[in-house]
C-alpha positions as a printed Julia matrix, in Angstrom:
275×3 Matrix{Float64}:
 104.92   73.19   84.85
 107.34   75.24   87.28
 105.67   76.21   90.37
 101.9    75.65   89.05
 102.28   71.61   90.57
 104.47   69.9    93.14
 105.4    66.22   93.89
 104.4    64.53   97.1
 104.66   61.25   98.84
 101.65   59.06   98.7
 100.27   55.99   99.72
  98.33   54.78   97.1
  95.9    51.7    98.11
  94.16   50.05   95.27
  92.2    46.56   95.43
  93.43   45.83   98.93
  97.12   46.46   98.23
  99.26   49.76   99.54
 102.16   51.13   97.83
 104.21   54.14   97.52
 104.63   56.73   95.34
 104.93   60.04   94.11
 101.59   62.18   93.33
 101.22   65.29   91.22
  99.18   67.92   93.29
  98.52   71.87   92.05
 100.4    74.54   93.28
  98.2    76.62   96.28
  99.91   80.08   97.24
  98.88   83.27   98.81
  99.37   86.37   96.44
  99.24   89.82   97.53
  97.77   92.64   95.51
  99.0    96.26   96.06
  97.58   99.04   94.13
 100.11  102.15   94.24
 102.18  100.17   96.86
  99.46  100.05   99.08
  98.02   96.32   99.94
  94.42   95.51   98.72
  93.92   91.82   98.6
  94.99   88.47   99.24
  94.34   85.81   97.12
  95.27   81.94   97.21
  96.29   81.25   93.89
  97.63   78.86   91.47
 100.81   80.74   90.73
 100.87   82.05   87.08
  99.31   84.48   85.01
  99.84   86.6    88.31
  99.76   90.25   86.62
  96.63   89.3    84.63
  95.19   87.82   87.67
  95.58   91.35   89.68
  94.59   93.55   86.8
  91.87   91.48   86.5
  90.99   91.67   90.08
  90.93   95.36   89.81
  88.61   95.76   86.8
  85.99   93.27   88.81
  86.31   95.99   91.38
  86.28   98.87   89.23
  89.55  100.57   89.24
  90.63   99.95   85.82
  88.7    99.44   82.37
  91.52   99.86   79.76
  95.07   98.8    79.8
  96.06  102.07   79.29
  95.09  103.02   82.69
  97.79  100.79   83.95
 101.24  102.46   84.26
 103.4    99.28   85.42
 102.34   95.7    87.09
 105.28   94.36   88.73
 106.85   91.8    91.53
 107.69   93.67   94.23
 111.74   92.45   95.92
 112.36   92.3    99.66
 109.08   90.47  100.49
 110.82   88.94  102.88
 112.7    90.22  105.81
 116.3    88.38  103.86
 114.94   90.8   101.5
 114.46   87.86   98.28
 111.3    87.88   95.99
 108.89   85.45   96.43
 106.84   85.96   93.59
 103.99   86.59   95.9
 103.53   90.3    95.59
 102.52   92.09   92.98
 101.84   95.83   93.06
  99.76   97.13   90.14
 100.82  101.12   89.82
  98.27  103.11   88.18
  98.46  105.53   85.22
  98.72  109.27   85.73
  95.0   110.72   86.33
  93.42  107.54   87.05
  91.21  107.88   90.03
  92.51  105.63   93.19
  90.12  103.77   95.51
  89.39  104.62   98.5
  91.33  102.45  100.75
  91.87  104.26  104.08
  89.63  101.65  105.82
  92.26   99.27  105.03
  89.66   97.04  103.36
  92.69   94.08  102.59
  89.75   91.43  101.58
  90.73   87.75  102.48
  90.06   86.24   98.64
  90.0    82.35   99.62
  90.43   80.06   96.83
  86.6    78.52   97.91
  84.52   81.58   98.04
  85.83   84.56   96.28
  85.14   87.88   97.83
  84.19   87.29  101.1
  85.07   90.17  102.58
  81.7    91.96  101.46
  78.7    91.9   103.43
  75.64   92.64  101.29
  74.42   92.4    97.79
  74.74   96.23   97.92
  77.79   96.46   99.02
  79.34   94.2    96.07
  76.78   96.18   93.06
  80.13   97.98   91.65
  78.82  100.4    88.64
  80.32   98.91   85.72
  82.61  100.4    82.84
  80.33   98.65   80.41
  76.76   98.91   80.76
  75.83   98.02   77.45
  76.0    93.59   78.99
  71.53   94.28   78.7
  71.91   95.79   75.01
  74.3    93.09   73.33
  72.73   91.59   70.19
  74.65   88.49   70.25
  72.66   85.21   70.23
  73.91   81.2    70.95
  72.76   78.18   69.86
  71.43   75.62   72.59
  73.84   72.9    70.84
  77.11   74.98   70.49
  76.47   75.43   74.21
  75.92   71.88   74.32
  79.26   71.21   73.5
  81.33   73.82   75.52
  81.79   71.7    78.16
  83.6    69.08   76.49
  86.09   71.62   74.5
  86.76   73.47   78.13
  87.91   70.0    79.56
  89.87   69.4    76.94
  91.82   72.11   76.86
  92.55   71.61   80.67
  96.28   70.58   80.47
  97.27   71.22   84.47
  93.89   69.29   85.54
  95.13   66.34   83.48
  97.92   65.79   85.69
  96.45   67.06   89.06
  92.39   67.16   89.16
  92.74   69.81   91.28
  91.92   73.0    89.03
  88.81   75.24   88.45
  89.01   76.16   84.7
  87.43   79.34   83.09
  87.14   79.15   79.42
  86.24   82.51   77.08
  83.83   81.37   73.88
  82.75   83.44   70.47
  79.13   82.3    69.69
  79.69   79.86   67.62
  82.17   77.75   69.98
  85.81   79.33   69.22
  88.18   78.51   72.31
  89.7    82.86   72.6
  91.29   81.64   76.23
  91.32   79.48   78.62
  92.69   80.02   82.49
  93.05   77.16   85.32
  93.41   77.67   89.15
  92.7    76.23   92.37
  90.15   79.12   92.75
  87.51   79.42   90.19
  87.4    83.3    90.91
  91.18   83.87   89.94
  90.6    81.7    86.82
  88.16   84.29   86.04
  89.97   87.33   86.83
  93.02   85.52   85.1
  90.3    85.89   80.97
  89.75   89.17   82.08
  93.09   90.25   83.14
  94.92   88.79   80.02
  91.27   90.59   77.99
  92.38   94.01   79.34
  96.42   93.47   79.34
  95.27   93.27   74.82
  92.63   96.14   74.53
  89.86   93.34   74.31
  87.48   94.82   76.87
  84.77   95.16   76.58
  84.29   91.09   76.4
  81.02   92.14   73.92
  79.39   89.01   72.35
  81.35   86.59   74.59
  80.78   83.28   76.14
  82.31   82.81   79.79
  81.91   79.16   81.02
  83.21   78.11   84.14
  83.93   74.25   85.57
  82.19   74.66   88.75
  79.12   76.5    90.55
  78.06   80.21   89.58
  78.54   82.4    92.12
  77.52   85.92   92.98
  81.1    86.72   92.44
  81.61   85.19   89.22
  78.47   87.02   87.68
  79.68   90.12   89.08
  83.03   89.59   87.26
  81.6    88.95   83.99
  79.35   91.81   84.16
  82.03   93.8    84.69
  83.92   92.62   82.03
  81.02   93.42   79.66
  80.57   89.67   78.93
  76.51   89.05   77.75
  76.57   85.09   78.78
  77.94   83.33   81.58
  77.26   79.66   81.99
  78.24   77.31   84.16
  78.5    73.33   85.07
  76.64   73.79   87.87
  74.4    75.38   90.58
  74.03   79.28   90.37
  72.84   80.9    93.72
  69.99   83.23   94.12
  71.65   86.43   94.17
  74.03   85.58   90.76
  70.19   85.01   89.18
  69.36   88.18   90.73
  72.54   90.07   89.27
  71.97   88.58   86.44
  68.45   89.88   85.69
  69.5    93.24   87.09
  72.03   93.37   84.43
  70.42   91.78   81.34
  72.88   89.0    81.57
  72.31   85.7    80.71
  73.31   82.87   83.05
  73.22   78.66   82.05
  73.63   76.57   84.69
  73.71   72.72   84.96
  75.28   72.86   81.38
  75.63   69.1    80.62
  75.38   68.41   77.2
  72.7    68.82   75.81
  70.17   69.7    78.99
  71.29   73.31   80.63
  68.58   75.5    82.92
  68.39   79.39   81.75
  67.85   81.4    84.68
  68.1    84.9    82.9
  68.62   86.06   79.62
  66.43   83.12   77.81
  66.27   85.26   74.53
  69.9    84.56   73.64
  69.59   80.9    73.63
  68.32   79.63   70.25
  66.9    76.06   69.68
């Protein structure tokens, strides 16, 4: 697995008896986003898939919508002051005639591996126009019981969690329950932006007629990201909060959450569920 898990020391206490011994725990590490050589983010990542991860980042934020915007992605040396690479930079240097962000306030959002993009302070603030508008006009339509069984396939497929238990997973579904990708991390936002970014790195965006389910909660953020993406279904394991409902209605999205088997609530977008 290379960097994505480490050993530790553990004590291990089962039925009243202690012992020793060595535990497999994911891989947590900062990564730094630069766009043109200028820093934009931080992010606490599960190392790997880094490019995809920062491309992906940028297309949540709306910088880039087609791979072909994208001149180079690459680790940048002398990160350190001995001048080695730590594999914790990446600067993502944008195609002639693409448009650059504004980024004279120094904006260099925090991205915790908890809460995403924290760095924003209102629902206005985050409503990025998106490259693909056409999330409210997609035809596609999923059956309640290939839904159903999403869950199951995603954890499945979760090789790194197996060992650890320590991953988010984010898994990208056709309609009728295909497995197109599958991305772990210890932050469920960088699994996302890990699809998207390995979506756009093939000339796959838009993300039309696509299922995104993710292991945890459904955040604001993570709605924003698949909206972005120009994915028509996002469902989730969990709790959404009010304001991913509200995106999600804004946007003609439709968002599951609580997705156990067989029982899921439909907060938006009921018309693409079929029983």
């Amino acid at each position: 697995m290379g960097r994505v898990t480490e050993r530790r020391r553990v004590v291990r206490i089962r039925n009243g008896g202690a012992g020793v011994r060595p535990d497999t725990l994911v891989a947590e590490e900062p990564l730094e986003i630069r766009l043109n050589g200028r820093p934009l983010a931080i992010t606490m990542r599960t190392p790997g898939d880094d490019f995809a991860l920062a491309v992906g980042f940028l297309v949540s934020e709306g910088v880039l919508g087609a791979a072909s915007e994208v001149q180079a992605v690459t680790y940048c040396e002398g990160a350190t002051e001995d001048g080695s690479n730590t594999y914790n930079v990446v600067n993502v240097q944008l195609a002639a005639g693409v448009p650059v962000p504004d980024i004279t306030l120094e904006r260099n959002v925090y991205t915790t591996s908890s809460c995403g993009l924290c760095g924003k302070a209102s629902l206005d603030a985050v409503r990025t126009a998106s490259r693909f508008p056409g999330v409210a006009t997609d035809p596609v339509r999923v059956p309640a019981e290939v839904l159903a069984g999403l869950p199951d396939r995603l954890r499945a497929a979760q090789k790194v969690f197996d060992r650890t238990g320590g991953l988010h997973a984010a898994g990208l579904f056709t309609a009728d329950g295909e497995l197109l990708d599958l991305r772990e991390d210890v932050g469920r936002h960088n699994a996302v932006d890990k699809i998207v970014g390995r979506a756009l790195q093939a000339g796959r965006l838009p993300l039309t007629g696509a299922v995104l389910l993710v292991s945890g909660r459904a955040s604001f953020e993570l709605a924003q990201k698949a909206v972005m993406a120009g994915m028509p279904v996002l469902a989730a394991v969990s709790a959404p909060s009010s304001l991913a409902v509200d995106l999600a209605v804004e946007s003609g999205m439709t968002l599951v959450g609580f997705l156990r088997g067989p029982d899921m609530n439909i907060y938006a977008g009921e018309e693409r569920i079929t029983l």
